[in-house]
N, C-alpha and C positions, 0 to 999 in steps of 0.2 A: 701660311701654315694655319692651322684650325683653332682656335680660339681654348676650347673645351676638348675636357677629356671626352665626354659623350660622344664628341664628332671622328674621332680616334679608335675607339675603344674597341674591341670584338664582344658583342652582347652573349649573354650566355654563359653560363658555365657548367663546368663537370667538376662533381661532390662526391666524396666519397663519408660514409661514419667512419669515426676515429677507430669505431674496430675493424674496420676493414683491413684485411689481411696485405700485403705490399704484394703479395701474386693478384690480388683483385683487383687493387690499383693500377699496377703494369699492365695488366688486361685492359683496363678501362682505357688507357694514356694510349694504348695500339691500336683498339678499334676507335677510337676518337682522331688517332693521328696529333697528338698533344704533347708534352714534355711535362706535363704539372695536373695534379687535381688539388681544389681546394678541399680541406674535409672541415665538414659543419657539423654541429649541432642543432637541431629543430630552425633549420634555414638562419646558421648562425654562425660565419666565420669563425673558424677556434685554428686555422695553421693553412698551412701551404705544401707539400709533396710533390717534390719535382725526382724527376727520372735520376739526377745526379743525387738526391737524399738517397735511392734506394739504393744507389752504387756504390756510395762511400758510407752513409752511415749505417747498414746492414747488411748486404752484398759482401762485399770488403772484409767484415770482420767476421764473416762464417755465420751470419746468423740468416737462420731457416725462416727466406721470405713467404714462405704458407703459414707461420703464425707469433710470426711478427706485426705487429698494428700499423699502421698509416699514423697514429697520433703518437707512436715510438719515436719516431724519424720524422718525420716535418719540421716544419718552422714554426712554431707556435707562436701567436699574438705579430701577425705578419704585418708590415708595413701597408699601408692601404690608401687607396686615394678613393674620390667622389667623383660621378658624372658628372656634376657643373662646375670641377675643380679647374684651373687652368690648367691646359699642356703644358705648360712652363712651371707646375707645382711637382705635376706628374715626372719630370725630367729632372727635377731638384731631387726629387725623395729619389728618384734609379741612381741617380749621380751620390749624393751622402751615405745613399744604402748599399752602394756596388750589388744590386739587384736587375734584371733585366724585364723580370716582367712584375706587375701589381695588381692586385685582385681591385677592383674597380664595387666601391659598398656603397647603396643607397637604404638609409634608414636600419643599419644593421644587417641586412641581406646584400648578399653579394649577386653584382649584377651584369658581370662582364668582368674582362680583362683587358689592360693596355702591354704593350710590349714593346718591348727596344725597334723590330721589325715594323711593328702599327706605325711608333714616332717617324722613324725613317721614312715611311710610305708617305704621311702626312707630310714631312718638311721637305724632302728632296728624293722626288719619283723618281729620278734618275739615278740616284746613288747606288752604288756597289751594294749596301745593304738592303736597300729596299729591293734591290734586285733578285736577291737571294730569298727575303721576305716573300716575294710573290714567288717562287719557284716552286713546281711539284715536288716532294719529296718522291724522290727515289723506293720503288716499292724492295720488299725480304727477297730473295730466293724463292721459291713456289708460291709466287703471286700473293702476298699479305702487305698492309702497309708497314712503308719504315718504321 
């Protein structure tokens, strides 16, 4: 298994501003083929927005995803791990936080993500999960992604 998160991790990420709308969000999470955007401040982690925040904590209770914020619903002040962190820090904070995935922060900017799927891949290619990890999503009805 990989020593560091860095050797794990999916570089990269997709931000949204807190005032971003949850229809701008969800737009951004489909053409990206994602579950989650981080939303910053001036390239500065402030929460996390995952597909299931916009289901249950506005979706759910009637409230009008065109002008409700991303920093409405999010996770504010999100659990966070580092590139040169161990994958065994990275697997403590999933496991204490019942979280699956972790925005990956180098020097206050976020610079990547690890996720339950990445751990899998890295510690047992062969596993059920890691199987599902590397699988295509399934595309919509008239050719979009899932």
């Amino acid at each position: 298994m990989a020593d560091y998160v860095r050797e794990v991790m999916t570089p990269g990420v997709v931000t949204v501003r807190p005032d971003a709308s949850l229809v701008e969000a969800a737009q951004l999470m489909r053409a990206q083929d994602i579950g989650d955007v981080l939303v910053t401040v001036d390239h500065r982690l402030v929460g996390v927005l995952t597909d299931r925040d916009i289901t249950l904590r506005a979706v759910a209770d009637g409230a009008d995803p065109l002008t409700v914020s991303a920093q409405a619903v999010c996770t504010p002040n999100p659990v966070v791990v580092g590139p040169d962190d161990a994958v065994s820090a990275a697997v403590g904070l999933m496991r204490d936080h019942a979280v699956r995935r972790l925005p990956v922060v180098e020097d206050g900017h976020p610079v990547g993500m690890v996720s339950l799927g990445d751990l899998a891949l890295a510690g047992d290619p062969d596993s059920a999960l890691a199987d599902i990890s590397r699988a295509a999503p399934d595309g919509w009805p008239g050719g979009g992604p899932a």
